[in-house]
C-alpha positions in Angstrom: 0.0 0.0 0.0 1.4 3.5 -0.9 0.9 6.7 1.0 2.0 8.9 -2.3 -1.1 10.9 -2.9 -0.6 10.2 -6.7 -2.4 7.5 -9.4 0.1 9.2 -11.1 1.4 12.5 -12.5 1.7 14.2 -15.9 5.0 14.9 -17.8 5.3 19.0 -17.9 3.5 20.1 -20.7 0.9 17.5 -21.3 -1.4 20.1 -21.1 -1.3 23.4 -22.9 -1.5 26.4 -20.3 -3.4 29.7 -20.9 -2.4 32.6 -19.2 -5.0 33.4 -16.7 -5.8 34.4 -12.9 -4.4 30.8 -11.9 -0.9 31.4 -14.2 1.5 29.9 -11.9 -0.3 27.6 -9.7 -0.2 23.8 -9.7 -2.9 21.5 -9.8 -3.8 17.9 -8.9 -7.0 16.2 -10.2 -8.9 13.3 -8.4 -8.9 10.0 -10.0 -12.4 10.6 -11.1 -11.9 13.4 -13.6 -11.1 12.3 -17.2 -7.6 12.7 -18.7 -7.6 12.0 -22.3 -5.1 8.9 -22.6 -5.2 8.1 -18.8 -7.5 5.9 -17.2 -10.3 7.0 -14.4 -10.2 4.1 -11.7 -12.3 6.1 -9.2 -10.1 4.9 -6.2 -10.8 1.2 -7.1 -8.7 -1.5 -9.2 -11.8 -3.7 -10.2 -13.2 -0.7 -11.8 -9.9 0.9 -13.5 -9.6 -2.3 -15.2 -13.1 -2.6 -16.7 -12.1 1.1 -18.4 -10.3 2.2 -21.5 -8.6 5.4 -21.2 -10.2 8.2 -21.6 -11.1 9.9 -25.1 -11.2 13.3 -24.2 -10.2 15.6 -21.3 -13.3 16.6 -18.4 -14.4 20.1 -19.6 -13.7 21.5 -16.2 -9.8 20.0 -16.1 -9.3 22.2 -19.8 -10.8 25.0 -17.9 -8.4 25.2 -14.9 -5.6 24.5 -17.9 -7.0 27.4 -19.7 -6.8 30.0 -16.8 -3.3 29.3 -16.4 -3.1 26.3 -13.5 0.0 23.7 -14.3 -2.5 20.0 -14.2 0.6 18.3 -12.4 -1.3 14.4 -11.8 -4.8 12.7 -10.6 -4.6 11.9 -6.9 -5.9 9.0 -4.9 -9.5 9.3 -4.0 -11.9 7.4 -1.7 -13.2 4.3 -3.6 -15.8 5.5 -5.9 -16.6 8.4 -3.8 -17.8 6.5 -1.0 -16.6 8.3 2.4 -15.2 11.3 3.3 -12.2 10.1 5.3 -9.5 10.2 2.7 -8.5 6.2 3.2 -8.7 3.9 0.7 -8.4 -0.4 1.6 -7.2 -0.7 -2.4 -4.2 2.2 -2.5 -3.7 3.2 0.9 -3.8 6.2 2.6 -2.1 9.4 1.9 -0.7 10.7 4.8 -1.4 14.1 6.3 1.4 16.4 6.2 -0.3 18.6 8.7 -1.1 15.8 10.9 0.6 12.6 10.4 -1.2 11.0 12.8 -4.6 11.2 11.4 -6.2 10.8 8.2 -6.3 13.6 5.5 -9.9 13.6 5.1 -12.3 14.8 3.2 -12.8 14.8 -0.9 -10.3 17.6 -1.6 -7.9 16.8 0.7 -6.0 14.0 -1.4 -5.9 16.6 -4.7 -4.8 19.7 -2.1 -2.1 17.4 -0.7 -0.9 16.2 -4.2 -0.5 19.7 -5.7 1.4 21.2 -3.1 3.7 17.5 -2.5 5.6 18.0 -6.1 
C-alpha cells in the first residue's frame, strides 16, 4: 500500500497552459476526472480495469488549464466516492502532512495534498 497521494502524474507540458488568474499555480485532479489517454479508476482497481482510457479531457480540467493552472497528476481518492475520510483499503492512505497522525480527510484533501507535494 502507498501513501504517495498520486495515481500518477503528468509529464510538464501534457497540457497546454493559458495565461489566466491561476498562471503559476499547480494543480492535482482526483482520479475521477477524465484525462484524455489516462484511465479514471475512481479509487478502485476492479473498476480501472473494466475502463479504457479516456477519449477526451473533463471540460472543467481544460478549464483550470485554460486559466493558467499547471495539471501536475490525478490523486488517490476514496473508492468511488464513497466516504469522506480520505482512506482507501485498495491504495492506501495518503498521509497528512499537517497531521501525520490522522487521516487527510475529506474529498479535496488527497488533490490539495498532491498539488502542493511536487
Amino acid at each position: 500500500m502507498s501513501t504517495d497521494p498520486f495515481v500518477t502524474t503528468f509529464p510538464e507540458g501534457t497540457f497546454p497552459q493559458g495565461d489566466g488568474v491561476l498562471s503559476g499555480l499547480r494543480l492535482a485532479v482526483k482520479d475521477n476526472l477524465d484525462i484524455a489517454g489516462y484511465v479514471t479508476g475512481s479509487g478502485h482497481p476492479g473498476w480501472a480495469a473494466l475502463r479504457e482510457p479516456a477519449a477526451s479531457t473533463a471540460p472543467v480540467v481544460r478549464m483550470l488549464a485554460a486559466a493558467g493552472a499547471r495539471i501536475v497528476g490525478k490523486t488517490q481518492m476514496d473508492e468511488l466516492a464513497y466516504s469522506l475520510m480520505g482512506e482507501n483499503a485498495h491504495y492506501g492512505t495518503p498521509l497528512n502532512p499537517a497531521a501525520p497522525d490522522r487521516v487527510p480527510g475529506g474529498l479535496i484533501m488527497s488533490a490539495r495534498r498532491g498539488a502542493l507535494h511536487t
